[in-house]
C-alpha positions as CSV (number, residue, x, y, z in Angstrom):
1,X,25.9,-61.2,-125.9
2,X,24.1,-60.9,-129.4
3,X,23.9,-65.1,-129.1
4,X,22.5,-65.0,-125.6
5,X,20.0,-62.5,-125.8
6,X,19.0,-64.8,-129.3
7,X,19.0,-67.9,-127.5
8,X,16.6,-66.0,-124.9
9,X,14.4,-65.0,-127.4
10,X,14.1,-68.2,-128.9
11,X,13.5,-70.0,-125.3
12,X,10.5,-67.6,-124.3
13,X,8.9,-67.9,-128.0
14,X,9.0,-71.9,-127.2
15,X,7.5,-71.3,-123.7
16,X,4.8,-68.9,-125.6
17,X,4.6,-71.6,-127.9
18,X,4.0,-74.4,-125.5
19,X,1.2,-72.2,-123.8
20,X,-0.6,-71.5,-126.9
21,X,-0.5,-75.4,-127.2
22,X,-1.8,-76.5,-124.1
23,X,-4.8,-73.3,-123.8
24,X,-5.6,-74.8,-127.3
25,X,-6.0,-78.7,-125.4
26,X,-7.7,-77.5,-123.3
27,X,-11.2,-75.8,-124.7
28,X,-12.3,-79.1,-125.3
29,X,-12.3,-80.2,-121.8
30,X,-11.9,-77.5,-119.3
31,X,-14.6,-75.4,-117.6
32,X,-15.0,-71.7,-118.4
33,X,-13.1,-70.8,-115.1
34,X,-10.3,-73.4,-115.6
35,X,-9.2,-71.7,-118.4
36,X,-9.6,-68.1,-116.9
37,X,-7.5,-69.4,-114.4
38,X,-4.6,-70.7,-117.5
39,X,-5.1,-66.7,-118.7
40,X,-4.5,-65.7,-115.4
41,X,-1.3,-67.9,-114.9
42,X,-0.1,-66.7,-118.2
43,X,-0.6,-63.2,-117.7
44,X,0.9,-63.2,-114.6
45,X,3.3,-66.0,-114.0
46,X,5.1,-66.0,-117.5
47,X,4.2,-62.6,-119.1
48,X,5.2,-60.9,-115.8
49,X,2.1,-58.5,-116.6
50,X,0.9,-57.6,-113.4
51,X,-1.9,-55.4,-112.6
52,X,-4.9,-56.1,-115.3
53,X,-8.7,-56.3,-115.8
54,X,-10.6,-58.8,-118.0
55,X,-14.2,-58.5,-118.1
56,X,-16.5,-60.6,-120.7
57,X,-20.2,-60.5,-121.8
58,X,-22.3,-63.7,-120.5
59,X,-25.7,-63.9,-122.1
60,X,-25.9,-59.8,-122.7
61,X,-24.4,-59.2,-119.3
62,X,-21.1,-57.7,-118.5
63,X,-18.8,-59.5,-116.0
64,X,-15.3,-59.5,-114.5
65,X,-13.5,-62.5,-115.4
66,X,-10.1,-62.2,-114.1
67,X,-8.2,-59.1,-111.7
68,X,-5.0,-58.5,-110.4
69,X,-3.8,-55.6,-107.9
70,X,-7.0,-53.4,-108.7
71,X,-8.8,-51.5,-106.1
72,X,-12.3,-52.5,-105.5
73,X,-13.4,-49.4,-106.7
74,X,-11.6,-50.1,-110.1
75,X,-13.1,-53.1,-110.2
76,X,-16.5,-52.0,-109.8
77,X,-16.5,-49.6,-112.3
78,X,-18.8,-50.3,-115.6
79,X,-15.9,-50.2,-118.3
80,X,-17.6,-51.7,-121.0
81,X,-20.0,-48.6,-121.3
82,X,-16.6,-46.9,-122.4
83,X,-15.2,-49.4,-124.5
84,X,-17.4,-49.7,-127.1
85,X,-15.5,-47.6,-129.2
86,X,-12.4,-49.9,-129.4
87,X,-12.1,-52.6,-131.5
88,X,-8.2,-53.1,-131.8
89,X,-5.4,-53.3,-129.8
90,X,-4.9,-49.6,-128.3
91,X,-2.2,-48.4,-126.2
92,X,-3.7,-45.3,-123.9
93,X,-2.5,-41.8,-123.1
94,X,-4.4,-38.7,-121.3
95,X,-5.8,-37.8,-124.1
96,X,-8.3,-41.2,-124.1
97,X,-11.0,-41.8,-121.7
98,X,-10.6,-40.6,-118.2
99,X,-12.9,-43.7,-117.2
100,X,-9.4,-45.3,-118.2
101,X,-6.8,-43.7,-116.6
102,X,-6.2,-46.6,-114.6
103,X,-4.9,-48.9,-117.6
104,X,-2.2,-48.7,-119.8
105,X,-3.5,-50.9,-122.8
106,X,-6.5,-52.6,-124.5
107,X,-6.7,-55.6,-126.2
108,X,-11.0,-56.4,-127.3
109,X,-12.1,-59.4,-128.5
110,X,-15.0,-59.0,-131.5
111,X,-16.9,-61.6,-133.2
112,X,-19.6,-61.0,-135.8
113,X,-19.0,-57.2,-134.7
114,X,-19.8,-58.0,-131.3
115,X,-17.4,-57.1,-128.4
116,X,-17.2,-60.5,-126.5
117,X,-14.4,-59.4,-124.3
118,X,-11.8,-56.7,-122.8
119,X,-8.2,-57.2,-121.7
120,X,-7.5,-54.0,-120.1
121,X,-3.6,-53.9,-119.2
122,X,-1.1,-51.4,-117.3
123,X,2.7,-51.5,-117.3
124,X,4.9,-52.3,-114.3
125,X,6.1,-48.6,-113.1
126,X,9.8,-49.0,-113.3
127,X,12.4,-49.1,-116.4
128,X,12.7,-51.4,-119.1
129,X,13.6,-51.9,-122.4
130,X,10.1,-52.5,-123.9
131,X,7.1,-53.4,-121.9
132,X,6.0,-56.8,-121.6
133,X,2.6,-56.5,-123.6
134,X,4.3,-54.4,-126.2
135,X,7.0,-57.5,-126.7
136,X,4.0,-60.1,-126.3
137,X,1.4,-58.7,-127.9
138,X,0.8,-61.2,-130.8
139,X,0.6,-64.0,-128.3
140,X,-1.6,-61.8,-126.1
141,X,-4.1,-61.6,-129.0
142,X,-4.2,-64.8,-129.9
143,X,-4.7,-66.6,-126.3
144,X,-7.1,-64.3,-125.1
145,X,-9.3,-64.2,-128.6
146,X,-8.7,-68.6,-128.4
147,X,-9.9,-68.5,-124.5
148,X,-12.8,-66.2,-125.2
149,X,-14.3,-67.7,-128.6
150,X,-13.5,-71.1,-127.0
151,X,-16.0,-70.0,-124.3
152,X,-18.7,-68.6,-126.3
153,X,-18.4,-71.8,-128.7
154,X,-19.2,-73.6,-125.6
155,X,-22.4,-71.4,-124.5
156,X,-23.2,-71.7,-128.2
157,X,-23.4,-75.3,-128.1
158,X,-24.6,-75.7,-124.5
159,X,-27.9,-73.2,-125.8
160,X,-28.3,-75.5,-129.1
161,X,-28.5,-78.8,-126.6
162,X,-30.5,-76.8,-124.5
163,X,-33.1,-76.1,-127.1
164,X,-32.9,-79.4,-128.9
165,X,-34.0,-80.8,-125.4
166,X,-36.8,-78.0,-125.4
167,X,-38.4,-79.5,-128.4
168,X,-38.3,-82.7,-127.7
169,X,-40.2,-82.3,-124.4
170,X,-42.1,-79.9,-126.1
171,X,-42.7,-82.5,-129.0
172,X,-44.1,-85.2,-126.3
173,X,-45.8,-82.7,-124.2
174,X,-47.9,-82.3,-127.6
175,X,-48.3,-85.7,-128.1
176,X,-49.7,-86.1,-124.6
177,X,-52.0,-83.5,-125.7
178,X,-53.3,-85.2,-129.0
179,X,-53.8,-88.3,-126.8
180,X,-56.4,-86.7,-124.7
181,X,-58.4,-85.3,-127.2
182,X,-61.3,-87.5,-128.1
183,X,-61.1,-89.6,-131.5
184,X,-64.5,-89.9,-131.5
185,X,-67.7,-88.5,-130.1
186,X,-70.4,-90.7,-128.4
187,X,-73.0,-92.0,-131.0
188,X,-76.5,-90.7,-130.5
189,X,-79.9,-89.5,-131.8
190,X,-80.1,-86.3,-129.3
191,X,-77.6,-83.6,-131.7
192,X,-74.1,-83.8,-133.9
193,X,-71.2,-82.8,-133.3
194,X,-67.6,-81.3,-134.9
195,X,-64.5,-80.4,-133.5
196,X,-61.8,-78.9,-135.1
197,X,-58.2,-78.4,-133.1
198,X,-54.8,-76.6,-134.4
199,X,-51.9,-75.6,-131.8
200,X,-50.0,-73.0,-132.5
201,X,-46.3,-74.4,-132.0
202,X,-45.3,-78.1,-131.1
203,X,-47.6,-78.3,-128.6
204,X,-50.8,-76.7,-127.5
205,X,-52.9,-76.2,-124.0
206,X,-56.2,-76.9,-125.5
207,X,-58.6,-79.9,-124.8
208,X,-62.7,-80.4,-125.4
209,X,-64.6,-83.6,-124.6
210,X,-68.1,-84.6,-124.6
211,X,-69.1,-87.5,-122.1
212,X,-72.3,-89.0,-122.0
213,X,-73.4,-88.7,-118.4
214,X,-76.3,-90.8,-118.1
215,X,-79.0,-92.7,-120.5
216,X,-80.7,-88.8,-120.2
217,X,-77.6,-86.3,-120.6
218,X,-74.2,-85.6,-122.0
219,X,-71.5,-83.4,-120.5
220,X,-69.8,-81.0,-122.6
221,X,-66.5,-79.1,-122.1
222,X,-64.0,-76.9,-123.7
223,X,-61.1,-75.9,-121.7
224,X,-57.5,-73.8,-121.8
225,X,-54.7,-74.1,-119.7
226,X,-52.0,-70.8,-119.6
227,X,-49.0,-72.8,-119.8
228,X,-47.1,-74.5,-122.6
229,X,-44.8,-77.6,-122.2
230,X,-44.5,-80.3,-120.1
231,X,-45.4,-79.3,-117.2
232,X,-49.0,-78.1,-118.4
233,X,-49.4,-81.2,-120.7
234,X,-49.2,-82.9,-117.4
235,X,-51.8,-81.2,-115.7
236,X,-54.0,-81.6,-118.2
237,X,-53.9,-85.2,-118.4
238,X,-54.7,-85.0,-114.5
239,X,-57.9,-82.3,-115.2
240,X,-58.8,-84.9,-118.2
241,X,-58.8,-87.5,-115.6
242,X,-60.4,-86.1,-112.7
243,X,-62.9,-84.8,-115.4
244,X,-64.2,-88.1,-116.8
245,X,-64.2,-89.8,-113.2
246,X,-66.1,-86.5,-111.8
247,X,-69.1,-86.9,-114.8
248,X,-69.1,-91.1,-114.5
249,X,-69.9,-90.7,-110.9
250,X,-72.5,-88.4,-111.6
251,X,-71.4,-85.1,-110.1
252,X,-73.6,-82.1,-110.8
253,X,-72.1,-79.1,-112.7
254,X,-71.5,-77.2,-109.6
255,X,-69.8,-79.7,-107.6
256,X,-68.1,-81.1,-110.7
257,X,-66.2,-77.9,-111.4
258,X,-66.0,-77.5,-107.6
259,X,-63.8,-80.4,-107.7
260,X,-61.7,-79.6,-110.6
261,X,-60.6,-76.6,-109.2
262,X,-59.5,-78.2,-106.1
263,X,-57.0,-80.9,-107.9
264,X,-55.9,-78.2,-110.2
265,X,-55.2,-75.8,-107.4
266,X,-53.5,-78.5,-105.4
267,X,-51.3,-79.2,-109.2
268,X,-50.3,-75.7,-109.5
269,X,-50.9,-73.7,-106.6
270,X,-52.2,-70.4,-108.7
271,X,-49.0,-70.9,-111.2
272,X,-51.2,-72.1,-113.9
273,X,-55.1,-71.7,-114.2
274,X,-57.7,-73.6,-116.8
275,X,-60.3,-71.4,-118.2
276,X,-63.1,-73.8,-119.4
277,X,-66.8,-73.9,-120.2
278,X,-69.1,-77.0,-119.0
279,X,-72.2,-77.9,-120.5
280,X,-74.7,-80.3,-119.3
281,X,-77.5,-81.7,-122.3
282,X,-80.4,-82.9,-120.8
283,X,-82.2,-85.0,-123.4
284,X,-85.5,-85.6,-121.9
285,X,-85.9,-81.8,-120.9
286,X,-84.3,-80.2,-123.9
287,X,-82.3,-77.8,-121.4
288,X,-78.6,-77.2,-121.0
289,X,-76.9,-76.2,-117.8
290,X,-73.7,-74.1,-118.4
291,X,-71.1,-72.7,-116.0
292,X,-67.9,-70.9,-117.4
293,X,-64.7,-70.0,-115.8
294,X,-63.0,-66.8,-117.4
295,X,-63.5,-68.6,-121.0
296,X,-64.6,-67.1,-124.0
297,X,-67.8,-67.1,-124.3
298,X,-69.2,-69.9,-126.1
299,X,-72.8,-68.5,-128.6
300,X,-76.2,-70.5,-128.7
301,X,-77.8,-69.9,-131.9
302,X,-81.1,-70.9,-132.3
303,X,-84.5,-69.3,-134.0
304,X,-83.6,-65.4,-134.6
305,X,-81.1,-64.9,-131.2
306,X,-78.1,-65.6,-129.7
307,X,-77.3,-66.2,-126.3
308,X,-73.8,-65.4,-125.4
309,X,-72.0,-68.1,-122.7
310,X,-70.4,-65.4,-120.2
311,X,-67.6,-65.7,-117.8
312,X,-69.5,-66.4,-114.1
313,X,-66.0,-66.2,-112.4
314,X,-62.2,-66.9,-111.8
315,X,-60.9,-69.5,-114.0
316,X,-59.8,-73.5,-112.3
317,X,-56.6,-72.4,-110.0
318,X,-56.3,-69.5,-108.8
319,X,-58.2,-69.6,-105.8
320,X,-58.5,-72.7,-103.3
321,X,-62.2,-72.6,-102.9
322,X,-64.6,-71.8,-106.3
323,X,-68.5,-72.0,-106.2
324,X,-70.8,-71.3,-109.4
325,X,-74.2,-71.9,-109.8
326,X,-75.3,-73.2,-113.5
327,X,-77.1,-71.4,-115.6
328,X,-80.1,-72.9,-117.5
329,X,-81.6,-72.5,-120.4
330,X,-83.7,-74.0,-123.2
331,X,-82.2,-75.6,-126.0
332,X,-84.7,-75.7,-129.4
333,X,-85.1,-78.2,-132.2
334,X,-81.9,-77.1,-134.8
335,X,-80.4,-75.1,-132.2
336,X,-76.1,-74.7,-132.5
337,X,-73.7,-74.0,-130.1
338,X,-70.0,-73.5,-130.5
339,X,-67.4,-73.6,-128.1
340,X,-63.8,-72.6,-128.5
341,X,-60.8,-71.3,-127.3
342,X,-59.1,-68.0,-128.1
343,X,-57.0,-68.9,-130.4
344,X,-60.4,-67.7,-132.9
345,X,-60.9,-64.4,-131.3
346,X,-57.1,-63.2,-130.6
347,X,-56.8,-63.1,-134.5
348,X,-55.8,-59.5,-135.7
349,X,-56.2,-58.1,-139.0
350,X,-53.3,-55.3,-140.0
351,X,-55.5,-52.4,-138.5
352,X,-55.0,-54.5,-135.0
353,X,-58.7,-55.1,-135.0
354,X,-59.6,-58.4,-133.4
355,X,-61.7,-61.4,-134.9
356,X,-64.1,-61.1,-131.7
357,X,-67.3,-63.1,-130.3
358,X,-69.2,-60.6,-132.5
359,X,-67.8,-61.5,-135.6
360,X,-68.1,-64.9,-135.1
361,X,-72.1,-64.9,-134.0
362,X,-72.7,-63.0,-137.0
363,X,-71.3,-65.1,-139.5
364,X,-72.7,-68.3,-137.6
365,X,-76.3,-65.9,-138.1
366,X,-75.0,-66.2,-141.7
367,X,-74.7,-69.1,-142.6
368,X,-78.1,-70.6,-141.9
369,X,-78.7,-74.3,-142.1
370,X,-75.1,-75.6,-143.1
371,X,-73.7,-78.6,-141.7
372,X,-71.7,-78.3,-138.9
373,X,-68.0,-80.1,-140.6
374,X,-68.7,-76.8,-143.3
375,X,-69.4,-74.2,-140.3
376,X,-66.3,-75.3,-138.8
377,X,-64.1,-74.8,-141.6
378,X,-66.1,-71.8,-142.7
379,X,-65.1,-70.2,-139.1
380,X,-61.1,-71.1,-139.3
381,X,-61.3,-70.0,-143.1
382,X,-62.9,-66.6,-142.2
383,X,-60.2,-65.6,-139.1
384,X,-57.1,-66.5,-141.5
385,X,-58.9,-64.0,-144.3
386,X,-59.6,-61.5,-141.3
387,X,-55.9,-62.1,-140.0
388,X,-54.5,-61.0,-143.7
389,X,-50.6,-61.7,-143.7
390,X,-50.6,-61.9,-139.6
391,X,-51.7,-65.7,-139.4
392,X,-53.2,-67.3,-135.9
393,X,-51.2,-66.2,-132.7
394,X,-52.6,-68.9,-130.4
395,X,-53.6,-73.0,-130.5
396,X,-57.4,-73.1,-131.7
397,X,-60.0,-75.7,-130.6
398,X,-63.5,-75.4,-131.9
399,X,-66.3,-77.3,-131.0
400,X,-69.8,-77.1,-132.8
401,X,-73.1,-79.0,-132.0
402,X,-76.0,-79.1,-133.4
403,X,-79.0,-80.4,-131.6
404,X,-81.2,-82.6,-133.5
């Protein structure tokens, strides 16, 4: 009897053995349900176990994997709120939670301190030597903890393709970006011109330009688009596009950003906007036209004022149909302007005080006469002192003239 009940034993530690073997095979190659569906087999079909609840955490959400002879209402219930406090194997009794009255055992499944996974287990109601889990509890450990950290090392890897794929299209959206931004401005004798352009991660959403329109005026622009990626790279190559043709056919300011906000709207449909100031230099007149679209403000400096660039209305996007008159005013001999994005102004110092269009006017008020390359890198080196320890939080474009 003593040989049989040994020759028994030794046949179901093979079969155990066996099934370890092949749940191992498989991680490599089976989906996350194919191998719930080897637990399930295993609990049921060769552990005799048969009434049990498996629920598992998927990207901070809590989950029923697997169920067998549970009422709907048992399934339902939130367990992992009252589980939190296991982390070993525990067998139950009336004195344990009354959440878990239902289940005889638990076996969680931990990693870095962090409950992946519960195995909640009850007996079969009738007599026997020893209960199944109690005999097979080892192997119960040890599948479940393979299946579970099998699975997360999957999501693992599945995230760290996922964000490998992220920066790479985030690495060309940013070199789309680069390519549109001018290497070069147009030569002239009419003012001079710096730029200065930073982004904040691999790739930014900023763009300026200046086009010369005709023998008598240059166009000048500073724009921002709210999205990151590919997908805004993309639509700013198209507003770059429909930009340049929009000024080389001669468009006025008003019907040139009329236009723009058409294509963009028809791009995006109000899911990303462009904020962006235009600026038309008259050379003949000495006047510049201006219209802005929820931009900063861009400053004109010139003699003892400043003349601040202020939004007119909604930025390129949002709404079908966008009308704005340009504004006008009279540019002197020395005067500066400066455009940017707000990658300068959303700069905080540790009191959460911002680098705003005040702060810049007055240092530009400050520093007189300089040339334009030196106000430039005077500007980015004055935000960064403001921002202390904090550093930029946003791409930066900056774009200075001075007119001659």
């Amino acid at each position: 009897m003593e040989r049989n009940q040994l020759k028994q034993k030794l046949s179901e530690s093979k079969t155990l053995l066996r099934k370890l073997l092949t749940v191992t095979k498989a991680n490599n190659n089976r989906k996350s349900g194919e191998l719930f569906s080897l637990l399930d087999k295993i609990l049921f079909e060769d552990l005799h176990i048969e009434r049990y609840l498996f629920i598992r955490k998927e990207s901070g959400i809590w989950i029923k994997a697997l169920s067998r002879q549970l009422k709907e209402e048992e399934i339902q219930k939130e367990y992992h709120k009252f589980l939190h406090q296991y982390d070993d194997f525990k067998v139950l009794n009336e004195a344990d939670d009354e959440h878990l009255v239902d289940f005889d055992y638990i076996i969680p499944v931990f990693h870095k301190e962090e409950p992946l996974a519960y195995l909640l287990l009850s007996d079969v109601k009738e007599e026997r030597t020893i209960s199944p889990v109690v005999r097979n509890l080892n192997f119960l450990q040890t599948v479940t903890n393979v299946i579970v950290v099998a699975i997360e090392n999957k999501r693992l890897f599945n995230e760290a393709i996922l964000r490998e794929r992220e920066d790479q299209e985030l690495e060309l959206a940013g070199n789309i970006i680069q390519q549109l931004l001018p290497k070069a401005f147009p030569e002239n004798a009419h003012f001079k011109a710096s730029a200065f352009y930073e982004s904040h991660m691999k790739v930014g959403g900023d763009y300026y330009d200046i086009v010369k329109t005709d023998d008598q005026s240059y166009t000048f622009l500073m724009a921002d688009i709210s999205g990151k990626g590919m997908a805004a790279a993309l639509i700013m190559s198209n507003f770059q596009a429909y930009f340049k043709l929009a000024v080389e056919i001669g468009l006025g300011l008003s019907d040139l950003v009329h236009l723009l906000n058409q294509k963009v709207y028809e791009n995006t449909r109000g899911e990303m906007f462009i904020t962006a100031i235009f600026a038309r230099y008259k050379t003949d007149t000495h006047e510049l036209e201006y219209i802005n679209t929820a931009h900063r403000s861009g400053i004109l400096v010139q003699n003892e004022s400043s003349l601040f660039l202020e939004s007119q209305g909604r930025a390129l996007g949002v709404e079908p149909n966008l009308r704005l008159n340009a504004q006008v005013v009279s540019v002197q001999k020395n005067a500066r302007l400066i455009l940017f994005t707000d990658g300068l102004t959303e700069v905080y110092n540790l009191e959460q005080e911002g680098f705003d269009e005040e702060k810049i006017n007055e240092l530009l008020r400050e520093s007189g006469d300089v040339e334009i390359e030196k106000l430039n890198r005077r500007l980015i080196e004055k935000a960064l002192d403001f921002a202390a320890r904090l550093g930029m939080e946003d791409d930066l474009a900056l774009l200075s003239i001075e007119f001659l």
